[in-house]
N, CA, C and O atoms as a GROMACS GRO file, in nm:
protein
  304
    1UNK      N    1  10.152  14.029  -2.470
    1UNK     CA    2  10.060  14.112  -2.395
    1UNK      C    3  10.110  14.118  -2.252
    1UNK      O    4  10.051  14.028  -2.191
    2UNK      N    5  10.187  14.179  -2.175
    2UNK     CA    6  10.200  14.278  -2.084
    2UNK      C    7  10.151  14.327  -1.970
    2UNK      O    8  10.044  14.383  -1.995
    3UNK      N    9  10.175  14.332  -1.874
    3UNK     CA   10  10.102  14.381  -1.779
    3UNK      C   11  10.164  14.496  -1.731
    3UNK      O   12  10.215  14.487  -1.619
    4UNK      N   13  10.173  14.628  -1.804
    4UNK     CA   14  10.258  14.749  -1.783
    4UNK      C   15  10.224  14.752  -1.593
    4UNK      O   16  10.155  14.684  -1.517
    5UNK      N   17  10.324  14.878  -1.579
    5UNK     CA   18  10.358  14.938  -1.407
    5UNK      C   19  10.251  15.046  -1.398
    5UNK      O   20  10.208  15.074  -1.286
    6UNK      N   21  10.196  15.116  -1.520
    6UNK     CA   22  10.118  15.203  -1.498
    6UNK      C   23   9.998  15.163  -1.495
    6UNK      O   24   9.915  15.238  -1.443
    7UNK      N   25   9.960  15.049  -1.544
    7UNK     CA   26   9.852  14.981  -1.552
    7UNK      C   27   9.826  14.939  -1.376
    7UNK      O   28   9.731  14.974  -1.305
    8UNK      N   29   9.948  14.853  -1.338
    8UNK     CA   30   9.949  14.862  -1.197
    8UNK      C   31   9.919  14.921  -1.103
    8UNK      O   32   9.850  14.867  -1.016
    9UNK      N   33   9.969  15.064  -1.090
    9UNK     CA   34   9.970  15.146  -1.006
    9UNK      C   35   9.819  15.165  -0.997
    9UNK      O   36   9.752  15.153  -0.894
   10UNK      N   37   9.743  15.219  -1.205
   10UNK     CA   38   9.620  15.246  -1.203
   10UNK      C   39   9.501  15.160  -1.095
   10UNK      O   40   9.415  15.215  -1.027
   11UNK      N   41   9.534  14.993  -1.108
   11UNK     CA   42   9.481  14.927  -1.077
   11UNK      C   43   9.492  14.887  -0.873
   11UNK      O   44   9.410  14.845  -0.792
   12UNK      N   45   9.665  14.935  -0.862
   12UNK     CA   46   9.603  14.943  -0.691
   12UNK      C   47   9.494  15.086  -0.642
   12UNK      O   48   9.419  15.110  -0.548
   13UNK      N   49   9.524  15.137  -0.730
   13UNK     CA   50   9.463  15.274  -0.645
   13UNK      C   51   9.332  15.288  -0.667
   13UNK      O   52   9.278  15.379  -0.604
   14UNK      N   53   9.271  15.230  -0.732
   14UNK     CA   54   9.101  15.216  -0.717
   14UNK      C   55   9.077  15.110  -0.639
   14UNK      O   56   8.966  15.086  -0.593
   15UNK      N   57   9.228  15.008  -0.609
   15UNK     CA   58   9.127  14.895  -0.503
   15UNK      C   59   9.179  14.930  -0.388
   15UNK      O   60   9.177  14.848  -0.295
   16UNK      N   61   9.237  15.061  -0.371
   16UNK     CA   62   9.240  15.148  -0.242
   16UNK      C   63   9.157  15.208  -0.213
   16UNK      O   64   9.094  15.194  -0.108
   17UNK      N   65   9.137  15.293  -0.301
   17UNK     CA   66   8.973  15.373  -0.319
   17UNK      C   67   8.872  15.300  -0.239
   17UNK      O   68   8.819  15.333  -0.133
   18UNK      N   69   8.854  15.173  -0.322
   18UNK     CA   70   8.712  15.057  -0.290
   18UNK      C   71   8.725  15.043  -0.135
   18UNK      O   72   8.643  15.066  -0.046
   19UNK      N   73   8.883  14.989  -0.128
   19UNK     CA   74   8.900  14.955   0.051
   19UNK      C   75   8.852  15.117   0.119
   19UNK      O   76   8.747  15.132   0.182
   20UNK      N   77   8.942  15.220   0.094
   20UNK     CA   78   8.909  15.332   0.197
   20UNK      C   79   8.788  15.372   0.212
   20UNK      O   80   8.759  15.430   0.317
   21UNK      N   81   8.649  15.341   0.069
   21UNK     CA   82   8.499  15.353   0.094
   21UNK      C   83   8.492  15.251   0.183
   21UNK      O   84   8.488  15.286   0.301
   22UNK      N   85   8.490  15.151   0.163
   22UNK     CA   86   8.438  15.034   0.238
   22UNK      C   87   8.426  15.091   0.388
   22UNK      O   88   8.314  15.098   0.439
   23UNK      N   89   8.537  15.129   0.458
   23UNK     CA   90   8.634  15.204   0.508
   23UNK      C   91   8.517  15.263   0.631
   23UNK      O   92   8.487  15.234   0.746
   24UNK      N   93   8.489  15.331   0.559
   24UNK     CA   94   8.403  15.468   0.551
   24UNK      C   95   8.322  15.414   0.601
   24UNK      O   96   8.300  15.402   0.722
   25UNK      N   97   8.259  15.369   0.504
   25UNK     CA   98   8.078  15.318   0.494
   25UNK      C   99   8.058  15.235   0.610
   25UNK      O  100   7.970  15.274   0.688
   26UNK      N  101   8.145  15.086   0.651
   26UNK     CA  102   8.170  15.077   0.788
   26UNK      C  103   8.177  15.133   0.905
   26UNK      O  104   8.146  15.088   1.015
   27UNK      N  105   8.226  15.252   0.870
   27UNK     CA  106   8.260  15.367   1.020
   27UNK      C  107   8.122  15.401   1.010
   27UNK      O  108   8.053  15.347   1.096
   28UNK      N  109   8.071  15.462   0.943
   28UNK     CA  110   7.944  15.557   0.922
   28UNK      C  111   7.839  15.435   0.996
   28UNK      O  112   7.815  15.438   1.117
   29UNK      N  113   7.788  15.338   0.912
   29UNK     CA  114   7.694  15.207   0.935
   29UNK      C  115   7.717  15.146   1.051
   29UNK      O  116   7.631  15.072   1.098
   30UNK      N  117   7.818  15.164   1.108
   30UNK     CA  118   7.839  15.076   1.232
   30UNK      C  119   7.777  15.160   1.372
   30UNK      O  120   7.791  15.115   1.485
   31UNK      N  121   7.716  15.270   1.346
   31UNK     CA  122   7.679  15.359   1.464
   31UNK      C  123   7.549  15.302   1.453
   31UNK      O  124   7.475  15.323   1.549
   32UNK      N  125   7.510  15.240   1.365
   32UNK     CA  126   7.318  15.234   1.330
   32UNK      C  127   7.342  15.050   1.412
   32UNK      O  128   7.414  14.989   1.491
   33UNK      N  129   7.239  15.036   1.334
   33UNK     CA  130   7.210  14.878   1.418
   33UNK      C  131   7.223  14.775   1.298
   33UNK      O  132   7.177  14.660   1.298
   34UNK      N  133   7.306  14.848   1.180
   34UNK     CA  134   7.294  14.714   1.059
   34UNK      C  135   7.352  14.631   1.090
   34UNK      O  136   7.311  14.519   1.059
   35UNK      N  137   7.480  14.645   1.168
   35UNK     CA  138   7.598  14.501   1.173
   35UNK      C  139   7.553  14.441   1.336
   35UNK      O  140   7.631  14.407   1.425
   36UNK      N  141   7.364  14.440   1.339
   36UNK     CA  142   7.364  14.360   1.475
   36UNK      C  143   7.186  14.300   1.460
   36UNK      O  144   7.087  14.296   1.534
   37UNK      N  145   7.214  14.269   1.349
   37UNK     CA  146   7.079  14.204   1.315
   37UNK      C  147   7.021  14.058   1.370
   37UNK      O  148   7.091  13.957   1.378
   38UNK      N  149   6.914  14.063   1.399
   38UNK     CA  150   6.932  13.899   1.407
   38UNK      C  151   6.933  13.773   1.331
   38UNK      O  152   6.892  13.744   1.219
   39UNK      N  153   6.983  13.718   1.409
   39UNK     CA  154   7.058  13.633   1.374
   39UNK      C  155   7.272  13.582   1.368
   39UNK      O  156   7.344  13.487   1.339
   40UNK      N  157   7.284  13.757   1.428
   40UNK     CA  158   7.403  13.759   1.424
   40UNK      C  159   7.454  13.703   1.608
   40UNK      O  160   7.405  13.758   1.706
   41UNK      N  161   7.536  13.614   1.614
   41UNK     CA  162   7.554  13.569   1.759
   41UNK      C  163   7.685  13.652   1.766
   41UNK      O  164   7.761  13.687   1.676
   42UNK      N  165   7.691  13.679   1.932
   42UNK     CA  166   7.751  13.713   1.977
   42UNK      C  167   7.773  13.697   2.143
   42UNK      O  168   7.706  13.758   2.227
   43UNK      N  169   7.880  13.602   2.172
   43UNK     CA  170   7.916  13.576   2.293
   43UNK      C  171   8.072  13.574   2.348
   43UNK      O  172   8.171  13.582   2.275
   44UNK      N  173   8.074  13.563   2.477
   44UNK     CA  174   8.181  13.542   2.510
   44UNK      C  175   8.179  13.539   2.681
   44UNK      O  176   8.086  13.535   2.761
   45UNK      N  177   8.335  13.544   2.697
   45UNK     CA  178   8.342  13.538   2.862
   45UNK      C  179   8.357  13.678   2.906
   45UNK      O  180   8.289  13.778   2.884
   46UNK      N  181   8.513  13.649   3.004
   46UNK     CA  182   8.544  13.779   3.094
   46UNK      C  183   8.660  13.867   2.975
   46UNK      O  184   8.671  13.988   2.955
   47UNK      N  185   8.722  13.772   2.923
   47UNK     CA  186   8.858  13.850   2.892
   47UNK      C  187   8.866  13.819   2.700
   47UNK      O  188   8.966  13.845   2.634
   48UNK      N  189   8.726  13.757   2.637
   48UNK     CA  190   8.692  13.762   2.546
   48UNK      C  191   8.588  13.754   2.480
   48UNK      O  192   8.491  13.704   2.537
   49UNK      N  193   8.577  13.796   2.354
   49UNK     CA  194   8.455  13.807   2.283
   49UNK      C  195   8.433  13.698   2.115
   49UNK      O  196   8.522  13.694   2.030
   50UNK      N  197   8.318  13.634   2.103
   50UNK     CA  198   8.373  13.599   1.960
   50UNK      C  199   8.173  13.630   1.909
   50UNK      O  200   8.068  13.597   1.964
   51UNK      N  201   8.206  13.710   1.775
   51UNK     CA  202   8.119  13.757   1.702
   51UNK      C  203   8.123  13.696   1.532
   51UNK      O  204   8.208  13.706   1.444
   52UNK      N  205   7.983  13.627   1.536
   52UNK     CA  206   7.969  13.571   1.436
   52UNK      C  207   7.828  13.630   1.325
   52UNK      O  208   7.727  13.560   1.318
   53UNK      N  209   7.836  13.771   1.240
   53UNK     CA  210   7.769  13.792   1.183
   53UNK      C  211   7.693  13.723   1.112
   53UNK      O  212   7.703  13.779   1.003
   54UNK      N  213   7.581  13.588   1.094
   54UNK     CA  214   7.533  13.550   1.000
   54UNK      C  215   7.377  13.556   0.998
   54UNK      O  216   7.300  13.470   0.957
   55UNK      N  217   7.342  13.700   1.063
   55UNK     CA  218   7.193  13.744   0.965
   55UNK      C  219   7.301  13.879   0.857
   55UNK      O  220   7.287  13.910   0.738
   56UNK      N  221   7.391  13.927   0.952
   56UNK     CA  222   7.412  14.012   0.835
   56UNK      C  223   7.510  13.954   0.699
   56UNK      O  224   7.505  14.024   0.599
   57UNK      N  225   7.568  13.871   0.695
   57UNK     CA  226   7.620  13.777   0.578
   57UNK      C  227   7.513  13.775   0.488
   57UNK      O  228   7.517  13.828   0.377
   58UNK      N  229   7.418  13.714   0.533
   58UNK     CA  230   7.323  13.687   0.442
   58UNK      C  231   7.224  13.778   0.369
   58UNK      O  232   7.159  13.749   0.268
   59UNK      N  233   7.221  13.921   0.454
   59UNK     CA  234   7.194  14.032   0.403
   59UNK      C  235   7.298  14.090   0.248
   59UNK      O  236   7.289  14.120   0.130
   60UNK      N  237   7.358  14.081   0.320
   60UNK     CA  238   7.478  14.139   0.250
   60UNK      C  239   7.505  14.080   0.107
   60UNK      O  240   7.514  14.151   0.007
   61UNK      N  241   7.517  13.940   0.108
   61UNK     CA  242   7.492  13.828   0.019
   61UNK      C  243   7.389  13.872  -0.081
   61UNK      O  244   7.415  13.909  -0.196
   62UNK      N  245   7.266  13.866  -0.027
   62UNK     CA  246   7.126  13.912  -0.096
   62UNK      C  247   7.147  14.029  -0.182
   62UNK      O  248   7.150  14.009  -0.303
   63UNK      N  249   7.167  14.171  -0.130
   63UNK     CA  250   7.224  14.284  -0.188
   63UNK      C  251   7.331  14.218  -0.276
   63UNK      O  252   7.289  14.178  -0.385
   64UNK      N  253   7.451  14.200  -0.253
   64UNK     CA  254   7.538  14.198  -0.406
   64UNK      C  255   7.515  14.120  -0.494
   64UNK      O  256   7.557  14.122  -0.609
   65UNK      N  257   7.433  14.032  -0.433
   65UNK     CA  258   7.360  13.956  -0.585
   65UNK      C  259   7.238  14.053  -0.641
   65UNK      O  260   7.223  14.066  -0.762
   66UNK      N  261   7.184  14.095  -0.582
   66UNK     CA  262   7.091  14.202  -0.672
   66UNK      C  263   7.151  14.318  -0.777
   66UNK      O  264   7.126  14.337  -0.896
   67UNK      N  265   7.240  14.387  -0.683
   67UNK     CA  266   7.359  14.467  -0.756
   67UNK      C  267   7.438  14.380  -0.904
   67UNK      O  268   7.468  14.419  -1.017
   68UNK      N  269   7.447  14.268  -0.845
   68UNK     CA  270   7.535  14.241  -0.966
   68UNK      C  271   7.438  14.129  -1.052
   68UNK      O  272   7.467  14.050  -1.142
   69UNK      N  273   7.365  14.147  -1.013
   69UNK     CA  274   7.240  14.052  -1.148
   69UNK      C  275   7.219  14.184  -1.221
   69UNK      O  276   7.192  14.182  -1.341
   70UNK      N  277   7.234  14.338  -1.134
   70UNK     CA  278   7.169  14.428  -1.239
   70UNK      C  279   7.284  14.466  -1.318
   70UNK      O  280   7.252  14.515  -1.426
   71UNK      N  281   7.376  14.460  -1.302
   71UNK     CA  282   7.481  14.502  -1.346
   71UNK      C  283   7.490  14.453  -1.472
   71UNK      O  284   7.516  14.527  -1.567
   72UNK      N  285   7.468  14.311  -1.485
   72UNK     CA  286   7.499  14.237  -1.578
   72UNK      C  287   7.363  14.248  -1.650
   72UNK      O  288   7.364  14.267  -1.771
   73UNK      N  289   7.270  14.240  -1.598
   73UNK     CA  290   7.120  14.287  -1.672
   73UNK      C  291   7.164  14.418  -1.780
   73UNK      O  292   7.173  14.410  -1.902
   74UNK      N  293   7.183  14.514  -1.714
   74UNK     CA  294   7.227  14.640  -1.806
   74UNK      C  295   7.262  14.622  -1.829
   74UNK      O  296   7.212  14.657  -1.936
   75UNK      N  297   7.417  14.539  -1.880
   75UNK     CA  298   7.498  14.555  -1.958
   75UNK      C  299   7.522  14.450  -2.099
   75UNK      O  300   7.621  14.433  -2.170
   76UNK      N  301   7.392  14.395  -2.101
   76UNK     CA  302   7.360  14.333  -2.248
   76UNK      C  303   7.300  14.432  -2.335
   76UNK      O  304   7.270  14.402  -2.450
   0.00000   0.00000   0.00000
């Protein structure tokens, strides 16, 4: 059993796809206020910044476990 080149190719180019939505959906979402929720810190000085998302981690977290409990729900 094999792991053909066309199988390959098939398989980068939907996890290009996934990346270039992601992509997207980032560009689009990042104008709103989702990626500045609280809980997310964010500090720094003069000549740097360090940003630590963790209300939105945990958002995010929450959602793909719902997504993928249903996923697997449907698919029994």
């Amino acid at each position: 059993m094999g792991f053909e080149p066309q199988q390959l190719g098939k398989w980068l180019v939907a996890i290009g796809a996934v990346i270039i939505g992601v992509g997207l959906l980032t560009m689009l979402l990042g104008k709103t206020s989702l990626f500045r929720l609280p809980g997310d810190f964010d500090f720094g000085g003069k000549n740097w910044r360090v940003y630590i998302p963790l209300g939105t981690s945990v958002v995010l977290s929450i959602l793909l476990t719902l997504v993928f409990w249903l996923l697997r729900y449907f698919r029994r």
